[in-house]
LUMVEX-753327 format. One record per residue (C-alpha): residue in one letter; residue number from 1; x, y, z. Coordinates in steps of 0.5 Angstrom, whole numbers, plus 2048, in hexadecimal, padded with zeros to 3 digits. Example, Ala and Ser with C-alpha at 12.3 -4.5 7.8 and 13.67 -1.06 7.14 Angstrom:
2
<kolvo code="A" pos="1" px="819" py="7F7" pz="810"/>
<kolvo code="S" pos="2" px="81B" py="7FE" pz="80E"/>
# end
This chain:
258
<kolvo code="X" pos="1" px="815" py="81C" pz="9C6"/>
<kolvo code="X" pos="2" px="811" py="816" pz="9C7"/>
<kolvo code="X" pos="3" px="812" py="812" pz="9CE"/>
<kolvo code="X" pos="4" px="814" py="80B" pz="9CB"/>
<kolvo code="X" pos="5" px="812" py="805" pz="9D0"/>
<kolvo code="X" pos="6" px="815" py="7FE" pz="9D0"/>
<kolvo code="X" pos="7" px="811" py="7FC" pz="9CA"/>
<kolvo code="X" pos="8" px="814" py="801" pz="9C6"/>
<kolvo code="X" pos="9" px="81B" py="800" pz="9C7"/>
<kolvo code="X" pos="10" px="81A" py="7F8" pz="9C5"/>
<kolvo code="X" pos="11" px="817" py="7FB" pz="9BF"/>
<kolvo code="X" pos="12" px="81C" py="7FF" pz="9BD"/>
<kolvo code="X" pos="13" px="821" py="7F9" pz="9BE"/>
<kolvo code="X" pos="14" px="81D" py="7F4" pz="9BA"/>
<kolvo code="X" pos="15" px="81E" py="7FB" pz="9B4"/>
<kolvo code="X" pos="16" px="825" py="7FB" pz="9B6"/>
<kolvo code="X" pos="17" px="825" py="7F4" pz="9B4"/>
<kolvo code="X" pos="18" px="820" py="7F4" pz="9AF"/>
<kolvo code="X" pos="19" px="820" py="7F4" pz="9A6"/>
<kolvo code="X" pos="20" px="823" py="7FB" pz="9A7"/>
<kolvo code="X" pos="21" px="826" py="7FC" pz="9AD"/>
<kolvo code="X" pos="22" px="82D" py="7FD" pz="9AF"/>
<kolvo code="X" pos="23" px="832" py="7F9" pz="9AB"/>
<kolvo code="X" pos="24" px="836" py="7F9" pz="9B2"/>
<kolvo code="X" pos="25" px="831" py="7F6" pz="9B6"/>
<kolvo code="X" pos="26" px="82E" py="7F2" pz="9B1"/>
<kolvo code="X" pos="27" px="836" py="7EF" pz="9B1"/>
<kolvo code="X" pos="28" px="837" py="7EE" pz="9B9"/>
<kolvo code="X" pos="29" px="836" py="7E7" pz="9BC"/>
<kolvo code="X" pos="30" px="835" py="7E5" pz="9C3"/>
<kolvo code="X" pos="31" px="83D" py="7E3" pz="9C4"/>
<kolvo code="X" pos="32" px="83F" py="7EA" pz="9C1"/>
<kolvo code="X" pos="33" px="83A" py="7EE" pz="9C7"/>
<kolvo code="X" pos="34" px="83C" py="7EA" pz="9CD"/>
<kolvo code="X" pos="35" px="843" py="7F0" pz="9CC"/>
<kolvo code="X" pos="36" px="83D" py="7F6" pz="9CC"/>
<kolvo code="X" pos="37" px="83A" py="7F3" pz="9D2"/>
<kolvo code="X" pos="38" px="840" py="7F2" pz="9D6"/>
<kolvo code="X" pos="39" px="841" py="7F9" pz="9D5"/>
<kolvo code="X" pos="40" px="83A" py="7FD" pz="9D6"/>
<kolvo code="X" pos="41" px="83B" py="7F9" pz="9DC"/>
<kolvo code="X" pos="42" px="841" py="7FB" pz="9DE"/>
<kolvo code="X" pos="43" px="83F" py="803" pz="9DC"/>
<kolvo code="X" pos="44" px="839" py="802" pz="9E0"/>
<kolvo code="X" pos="45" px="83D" py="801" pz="9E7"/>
<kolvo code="X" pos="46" px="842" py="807" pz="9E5"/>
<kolvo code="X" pos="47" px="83C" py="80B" pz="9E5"/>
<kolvo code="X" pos="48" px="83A" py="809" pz="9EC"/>
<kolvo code="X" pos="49" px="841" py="809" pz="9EF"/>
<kolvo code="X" pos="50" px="841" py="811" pz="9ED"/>
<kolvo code="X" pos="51" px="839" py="812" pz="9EF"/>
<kolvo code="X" pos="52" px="838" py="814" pz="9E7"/>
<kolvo code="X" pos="53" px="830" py="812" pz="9E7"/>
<kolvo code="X" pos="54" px="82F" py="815" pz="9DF"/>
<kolvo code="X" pos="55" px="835" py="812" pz="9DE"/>
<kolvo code="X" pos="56" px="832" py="80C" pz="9E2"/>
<kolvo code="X" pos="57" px="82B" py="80D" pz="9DF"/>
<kolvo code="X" pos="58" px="82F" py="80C" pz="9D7"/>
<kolvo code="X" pos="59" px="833" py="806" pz="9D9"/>
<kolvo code="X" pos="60" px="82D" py="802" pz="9DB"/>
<kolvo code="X" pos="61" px="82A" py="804" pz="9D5"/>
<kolvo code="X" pos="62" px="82F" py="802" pz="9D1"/>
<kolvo code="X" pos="63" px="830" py="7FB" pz="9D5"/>
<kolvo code="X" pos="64" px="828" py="7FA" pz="9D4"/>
<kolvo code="X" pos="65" px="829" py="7FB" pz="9CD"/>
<kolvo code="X" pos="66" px="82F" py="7F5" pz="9CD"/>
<kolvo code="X" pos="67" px="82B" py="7F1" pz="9CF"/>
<kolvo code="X" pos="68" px="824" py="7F3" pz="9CB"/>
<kolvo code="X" pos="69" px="82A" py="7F2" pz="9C5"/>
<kolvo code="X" pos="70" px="82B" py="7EA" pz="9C8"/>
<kolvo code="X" pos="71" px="825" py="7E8" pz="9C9"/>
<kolvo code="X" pos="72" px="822" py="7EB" pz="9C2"/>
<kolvo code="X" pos="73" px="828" py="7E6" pz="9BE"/>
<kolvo code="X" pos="74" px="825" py="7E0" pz="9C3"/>
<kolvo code="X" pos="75" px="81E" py="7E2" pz="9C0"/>
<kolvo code="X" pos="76" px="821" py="7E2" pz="9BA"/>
<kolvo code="X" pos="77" px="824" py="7DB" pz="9BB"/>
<kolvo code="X" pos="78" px="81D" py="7D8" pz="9BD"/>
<kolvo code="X" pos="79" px="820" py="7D7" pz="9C5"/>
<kolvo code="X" pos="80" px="81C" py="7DD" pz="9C8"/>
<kolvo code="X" pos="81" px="81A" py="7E5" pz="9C9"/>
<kolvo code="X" pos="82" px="81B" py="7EB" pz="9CE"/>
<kolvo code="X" pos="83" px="814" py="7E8" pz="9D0"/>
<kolvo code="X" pos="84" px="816" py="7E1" pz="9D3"/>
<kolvo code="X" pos="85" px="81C" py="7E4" pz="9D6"/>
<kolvo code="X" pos="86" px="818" py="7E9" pz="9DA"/>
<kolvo code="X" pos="87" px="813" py="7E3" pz="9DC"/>
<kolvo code="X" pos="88" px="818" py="7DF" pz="9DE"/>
<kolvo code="X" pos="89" px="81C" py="7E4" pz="9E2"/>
<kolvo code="X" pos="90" px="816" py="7E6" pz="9E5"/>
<kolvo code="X" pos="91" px="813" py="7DF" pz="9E6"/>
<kolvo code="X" pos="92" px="81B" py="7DD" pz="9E9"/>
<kolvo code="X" pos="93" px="819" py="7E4" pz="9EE"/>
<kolvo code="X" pos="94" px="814" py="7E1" pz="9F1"/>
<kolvo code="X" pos="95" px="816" py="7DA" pz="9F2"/>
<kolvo code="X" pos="96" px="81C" py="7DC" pz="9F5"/>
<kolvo code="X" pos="97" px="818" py="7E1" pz="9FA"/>
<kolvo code="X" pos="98" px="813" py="7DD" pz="9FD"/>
<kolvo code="X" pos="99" px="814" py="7E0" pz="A04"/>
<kolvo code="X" pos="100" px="811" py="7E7" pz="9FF"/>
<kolvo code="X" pos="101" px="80C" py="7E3" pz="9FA"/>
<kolvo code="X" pos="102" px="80C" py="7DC" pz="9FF"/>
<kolvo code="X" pos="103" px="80A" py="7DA" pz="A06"/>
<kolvo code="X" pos="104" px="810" py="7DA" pz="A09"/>
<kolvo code="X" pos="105" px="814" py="7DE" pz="A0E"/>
<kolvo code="X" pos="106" px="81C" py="7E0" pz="A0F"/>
<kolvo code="X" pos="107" px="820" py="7E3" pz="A13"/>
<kolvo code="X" pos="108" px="823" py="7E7" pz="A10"/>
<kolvo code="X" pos="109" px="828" py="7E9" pz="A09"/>
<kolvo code="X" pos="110" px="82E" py="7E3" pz="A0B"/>
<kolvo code="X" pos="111" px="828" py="7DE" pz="A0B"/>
<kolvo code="X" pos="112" px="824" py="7E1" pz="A04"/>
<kolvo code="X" pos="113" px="82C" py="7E0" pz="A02"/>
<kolvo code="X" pos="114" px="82B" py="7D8" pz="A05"/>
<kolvo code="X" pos="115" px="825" py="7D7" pz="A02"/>
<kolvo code="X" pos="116" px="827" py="7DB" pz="9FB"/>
<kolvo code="X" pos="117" px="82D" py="7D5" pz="9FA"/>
<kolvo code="X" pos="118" px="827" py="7CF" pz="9FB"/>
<kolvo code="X" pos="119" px="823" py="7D1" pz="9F6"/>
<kolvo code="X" pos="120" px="827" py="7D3" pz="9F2"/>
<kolvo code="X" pos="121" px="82B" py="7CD" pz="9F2"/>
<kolvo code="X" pos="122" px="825" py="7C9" pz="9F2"/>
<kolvo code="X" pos="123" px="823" py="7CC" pz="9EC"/>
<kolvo code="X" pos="124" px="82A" py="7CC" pz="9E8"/>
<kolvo code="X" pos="125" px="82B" py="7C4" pz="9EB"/>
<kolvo code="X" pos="126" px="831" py="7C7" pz="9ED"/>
<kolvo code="X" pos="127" px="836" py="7C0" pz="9EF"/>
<kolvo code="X" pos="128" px="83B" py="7C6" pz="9F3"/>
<kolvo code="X" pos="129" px="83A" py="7CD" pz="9F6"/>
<kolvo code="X" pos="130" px="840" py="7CF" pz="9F1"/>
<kolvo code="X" pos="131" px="83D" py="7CE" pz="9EB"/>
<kolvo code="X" pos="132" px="838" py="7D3" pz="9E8"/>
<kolvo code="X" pos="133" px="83D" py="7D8" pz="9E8"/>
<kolvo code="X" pos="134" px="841" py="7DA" pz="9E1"/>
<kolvo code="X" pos="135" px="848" py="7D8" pz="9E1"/>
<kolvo code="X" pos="136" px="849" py="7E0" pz="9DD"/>
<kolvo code="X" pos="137" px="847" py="7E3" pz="9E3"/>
<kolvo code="X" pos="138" px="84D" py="7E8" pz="9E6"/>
<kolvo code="X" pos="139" px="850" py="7E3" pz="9EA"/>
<kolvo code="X" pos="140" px="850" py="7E7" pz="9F0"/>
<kolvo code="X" pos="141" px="848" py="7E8" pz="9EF"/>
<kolvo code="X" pos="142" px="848" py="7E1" pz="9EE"/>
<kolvo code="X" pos="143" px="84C" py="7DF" pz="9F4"/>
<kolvo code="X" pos="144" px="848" py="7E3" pz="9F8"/>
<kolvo code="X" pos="145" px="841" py="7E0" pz="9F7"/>
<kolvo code="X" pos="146" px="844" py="7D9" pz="9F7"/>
<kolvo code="X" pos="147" px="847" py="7DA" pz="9FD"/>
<kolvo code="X" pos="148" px="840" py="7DD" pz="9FF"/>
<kolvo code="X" pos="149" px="83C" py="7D7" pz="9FE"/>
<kolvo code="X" pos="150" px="841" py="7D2" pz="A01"/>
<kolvo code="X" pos="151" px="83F" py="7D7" pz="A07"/>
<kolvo code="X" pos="152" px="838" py="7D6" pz="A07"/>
<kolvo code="X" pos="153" px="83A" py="7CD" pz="A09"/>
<kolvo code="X" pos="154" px="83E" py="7D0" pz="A0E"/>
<kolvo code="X" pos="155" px="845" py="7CF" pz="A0B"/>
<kolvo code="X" pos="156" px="848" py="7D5" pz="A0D"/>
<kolvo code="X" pos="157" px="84C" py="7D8" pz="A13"/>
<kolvo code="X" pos="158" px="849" py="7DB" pz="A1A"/>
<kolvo code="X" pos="159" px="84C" py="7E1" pz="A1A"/>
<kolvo code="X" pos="160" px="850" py="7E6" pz="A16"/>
<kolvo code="X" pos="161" px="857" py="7E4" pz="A1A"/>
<kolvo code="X" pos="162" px="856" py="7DE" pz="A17"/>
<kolvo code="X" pos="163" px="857" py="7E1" pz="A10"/>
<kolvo code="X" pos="164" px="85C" py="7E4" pz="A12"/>
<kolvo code="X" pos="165" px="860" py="7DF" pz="A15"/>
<kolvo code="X" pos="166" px="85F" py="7DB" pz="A0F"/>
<kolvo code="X" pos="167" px="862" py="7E1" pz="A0A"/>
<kolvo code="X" pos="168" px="868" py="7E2" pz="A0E"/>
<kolvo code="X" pos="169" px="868" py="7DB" pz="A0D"/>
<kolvo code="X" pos="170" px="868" py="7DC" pz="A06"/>
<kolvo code="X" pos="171" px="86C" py="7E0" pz="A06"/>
<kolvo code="X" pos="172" px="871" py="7DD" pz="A09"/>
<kolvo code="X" pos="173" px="870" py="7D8" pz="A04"/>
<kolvo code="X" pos="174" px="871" py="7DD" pz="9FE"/>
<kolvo code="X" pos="175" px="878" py="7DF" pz="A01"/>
<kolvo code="X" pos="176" px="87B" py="7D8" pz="A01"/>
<kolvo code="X" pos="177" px="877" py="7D7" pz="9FA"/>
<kolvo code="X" pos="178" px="87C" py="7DD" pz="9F7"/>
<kolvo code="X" pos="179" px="882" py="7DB" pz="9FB"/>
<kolvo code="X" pos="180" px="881" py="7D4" pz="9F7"/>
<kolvo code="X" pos="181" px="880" py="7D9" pz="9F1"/>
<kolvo code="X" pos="182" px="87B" py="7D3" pz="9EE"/>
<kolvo code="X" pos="183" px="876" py="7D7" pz="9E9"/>
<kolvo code="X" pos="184" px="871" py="7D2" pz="9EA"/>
<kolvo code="X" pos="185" px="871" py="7D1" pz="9F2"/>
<kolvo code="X" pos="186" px="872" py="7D9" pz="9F2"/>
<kolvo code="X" pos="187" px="86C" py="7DA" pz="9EE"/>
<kolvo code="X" pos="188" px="868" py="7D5" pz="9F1"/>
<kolvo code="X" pos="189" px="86A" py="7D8" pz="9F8"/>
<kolvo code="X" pos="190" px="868" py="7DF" pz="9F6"/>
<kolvo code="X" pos="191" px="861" py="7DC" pz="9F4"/>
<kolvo code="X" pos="192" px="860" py="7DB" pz="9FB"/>
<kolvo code="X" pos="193" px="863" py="7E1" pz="9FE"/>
<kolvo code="X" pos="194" px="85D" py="7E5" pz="9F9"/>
<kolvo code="X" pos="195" px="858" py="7DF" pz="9FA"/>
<kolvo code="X" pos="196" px="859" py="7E0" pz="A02"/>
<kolvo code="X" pos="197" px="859" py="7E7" pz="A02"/>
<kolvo code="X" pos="198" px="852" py="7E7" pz="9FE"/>
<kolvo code="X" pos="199" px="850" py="7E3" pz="A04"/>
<kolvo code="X" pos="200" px="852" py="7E8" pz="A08"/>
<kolvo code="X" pos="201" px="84F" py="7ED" pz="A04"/>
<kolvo code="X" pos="202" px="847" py="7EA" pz="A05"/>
<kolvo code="X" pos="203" px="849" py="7E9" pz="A0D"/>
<kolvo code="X" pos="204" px="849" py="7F1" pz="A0E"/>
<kolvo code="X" pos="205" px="844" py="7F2" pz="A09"/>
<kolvo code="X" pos="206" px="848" py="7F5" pz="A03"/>
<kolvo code="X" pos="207" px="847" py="7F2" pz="9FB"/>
<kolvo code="X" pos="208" px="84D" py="7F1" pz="9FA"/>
<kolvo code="X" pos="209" px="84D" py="7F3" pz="9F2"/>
<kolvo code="X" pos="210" px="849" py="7FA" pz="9F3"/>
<kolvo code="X" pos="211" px="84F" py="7FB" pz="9F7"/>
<kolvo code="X" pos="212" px="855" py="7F9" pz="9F3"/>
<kolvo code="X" pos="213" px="851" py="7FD" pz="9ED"/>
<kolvo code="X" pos="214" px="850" py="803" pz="9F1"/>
<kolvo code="X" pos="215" px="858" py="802" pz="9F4"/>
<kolvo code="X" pos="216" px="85A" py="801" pz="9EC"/>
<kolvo code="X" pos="217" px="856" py="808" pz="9EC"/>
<kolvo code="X" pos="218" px="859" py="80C" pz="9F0"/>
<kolvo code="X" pos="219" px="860" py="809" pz="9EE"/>
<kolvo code="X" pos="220" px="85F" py="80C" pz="9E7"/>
<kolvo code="X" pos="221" px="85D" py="812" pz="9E9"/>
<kolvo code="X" pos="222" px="862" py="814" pz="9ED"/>
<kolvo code="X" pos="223" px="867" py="811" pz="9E8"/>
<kolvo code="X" pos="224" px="864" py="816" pz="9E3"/>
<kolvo code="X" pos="225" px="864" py="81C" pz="9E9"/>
<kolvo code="X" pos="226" px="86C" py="81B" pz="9E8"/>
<kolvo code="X" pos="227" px="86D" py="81B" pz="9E1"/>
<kolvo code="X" pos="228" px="869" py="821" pz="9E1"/>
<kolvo code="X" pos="229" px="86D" py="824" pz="9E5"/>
<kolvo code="X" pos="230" px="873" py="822" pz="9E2"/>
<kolvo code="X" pos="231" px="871" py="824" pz="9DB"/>
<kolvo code="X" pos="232" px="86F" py="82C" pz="9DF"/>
<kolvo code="X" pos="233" px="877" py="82B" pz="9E1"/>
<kolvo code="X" pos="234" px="879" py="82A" pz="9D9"/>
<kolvo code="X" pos="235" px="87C" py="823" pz="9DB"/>
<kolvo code="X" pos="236" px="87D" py="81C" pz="9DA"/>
<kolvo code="X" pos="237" px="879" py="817" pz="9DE"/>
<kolvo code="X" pos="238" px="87F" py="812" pz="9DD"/>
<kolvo code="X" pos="239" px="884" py="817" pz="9DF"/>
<kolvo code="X" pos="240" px="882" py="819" pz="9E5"/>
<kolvo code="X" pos="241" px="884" py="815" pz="9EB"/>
<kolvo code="X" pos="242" px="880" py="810" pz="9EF"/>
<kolvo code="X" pos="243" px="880" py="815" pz="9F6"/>
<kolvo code="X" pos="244" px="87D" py="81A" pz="9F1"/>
<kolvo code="X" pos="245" px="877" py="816" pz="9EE"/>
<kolvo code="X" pos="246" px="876" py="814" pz="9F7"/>
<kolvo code="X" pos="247" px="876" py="81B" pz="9F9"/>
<kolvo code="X" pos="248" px="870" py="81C" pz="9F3"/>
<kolvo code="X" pos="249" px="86D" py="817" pz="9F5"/>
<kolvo code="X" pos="250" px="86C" py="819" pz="9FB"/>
<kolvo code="X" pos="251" px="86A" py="820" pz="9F8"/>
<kolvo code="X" pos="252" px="865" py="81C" pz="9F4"/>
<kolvo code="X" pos="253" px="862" py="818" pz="9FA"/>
<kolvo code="X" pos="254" px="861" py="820" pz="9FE"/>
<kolvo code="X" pos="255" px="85D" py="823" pz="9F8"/>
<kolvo code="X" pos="256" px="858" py="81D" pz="9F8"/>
<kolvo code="X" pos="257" px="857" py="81E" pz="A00"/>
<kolvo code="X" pos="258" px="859" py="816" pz="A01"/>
# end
C-alpha cells in the first residue's frame, strides 16, 4: 500500500468534505468536533498510561485528523488553512526558545518556565497571570496550573509543611462547616480542602488529575473484580454483606500485586 504523507491526509479531508464526499463530514461544524477532540485526547493518554504505543501510534493519528478536520472548516470559512496553523506554531516555538534559536542563556528548566510565562504573557497582552487559560479545563487541572503560575511571582508556601498545616486547617474548617450543615459554606469549604491538596500535590511533585483518574481506575477495577467473583459464587451483589464486599476487595487488591 501506498505510504500516505501530510499532504495526502489533508487531501482526503478536502474530499471528505468535497461535492461527493461524506454526507457526515460534510455535516460537522467546529462546535460539533470540540466533543471528538476531547475524547482522542483523552484516548490517547489511555494508551500512554497502559504503554500501548500501536494503540498510541492510532489515537495520535485519530487527534491529527481532528484538528486536520478543524482547521479544513476554517479554511472553508475563509479564516485559515492546516498551513497557517503549522507556520504559526512553528514560528510561536522559536520565539518562545530563544535560549535555542536566540543568543540568550538559562540555567536551567525552572528559568525556561520563567521566561515561557513572559513571552507568552507578552504576546497575548495578558493583564493577569490567570488568564489564558479555559474555564472548561477539569478544575483539578485547571486549579494545578493556575496555582503554578502564581508560583512562578513567588506567592506560594516555603516548604511542604506549610501546605500541610493549611490543609489540616482546611480541614478544621470543613468539619465546622458540616456541623453547621450550611450547603454552601460546606461546599465552599470543601473547595478548599481540594484546592489545597492540589497544592499539595504539585509541592511533591505529583499531577494531581493523573492521580485522581488512574485512582478512579483501580477503583473501578476492583469493584468489577467483586462482582465477578460474586456472580462465580451465583449471588447477588446487594445481598451479600458489607464485610463480605471488604474481604473482596482486599482479594482483588492481591491479584493485581497492589
Amino acid at each position: 500500500m501506498e505510504r500516505k504523507g501530510f499532504d495526502s491526509l489533508v487531501d482526503i479531508m478536502a474530499r471528505l468534505r468535497g461535492d461527493g464526499g461524506c454526507p457526515w463530514d460534510r455535516r460537522q461544524t467546529k462546535d460539533s468536533l470540540k466533543p471528538f477532540l476531547i475524547e482522542e485526547t483523552y484516548e490517547i493518554l489511555e494508551t500512554v498510561d497502559t504503554g500501548d504505543d500501536r494503540g498510541l501510534q492510532e489515537e495520535l493519528g485519530d487527534l491529527l485528523f481532528h484538528i486536520i478536520f478543524m482547521a479544513r472548516i476554517a479554511q472553508e470559512e475563509g479564516s485559515f488553512d492546516i498551513y497557517d496553523v503549522i507556520q504559526g506554531v512553528a514560528e510561536k516555538m522559536i520565539r518562545r526558545h530563544p535560549h535555542v534559536f536566540g543568543r540568550s542563556q538559562v540555567s536551567g528548566p525552572q528559568e525556561v518556565e520563567a521566561n515561557w510565562a513572559k513571552l507568552k504573557a507578552e504576546e497575548k497582552q495578558c493583564r493577569s497571570l490567570m488568564e489564558g487559560l479555559p474555564p472548561r479545563l477539569p478544575a483539578l487541572m485547571r486549579a494545578h496550573r493556575l496555582t503554578q503560575r502564581a508560583s512562578k511571582v513567588g506567592f506560594d508556601w516555603e516548604n511542604t509543611d506549610q501546605v500541610w498545616e493549611k490543609l489540616e486547617e482546611e480541614l478544621r474548617e470543613f468539619r465546622e462547616a458540616l456541623r453547621e450543615g450550611k450547603k454552601e459554606k460546606i461546599r465552599n469549604e470543601f473547595g478548599d480542602v481540594l484546592f489545597t491538596l492540589v497544592n499539595l500535590a504539585r509541592f511533591v511533585g505529583v499531577d494531581p488529575e493523573d492521580a485522581l483518574r488512574r485512582t478512579t481506575d483501580r477503583f473501578a477495577e476492583r469493584f468489577q473484580y467483586i462482582e465477578k467473583r460474586v456472580g462465580e459464587e451465583r449471588k447477588v451483589l446487594h445481598k451479600i454483606s458489607l464485610a463480605e464486599m471488604d474481604a473482596l476487595w482486599e482479594e482483588s487488591k492481591g491479584e493485581r500485586g497492589d
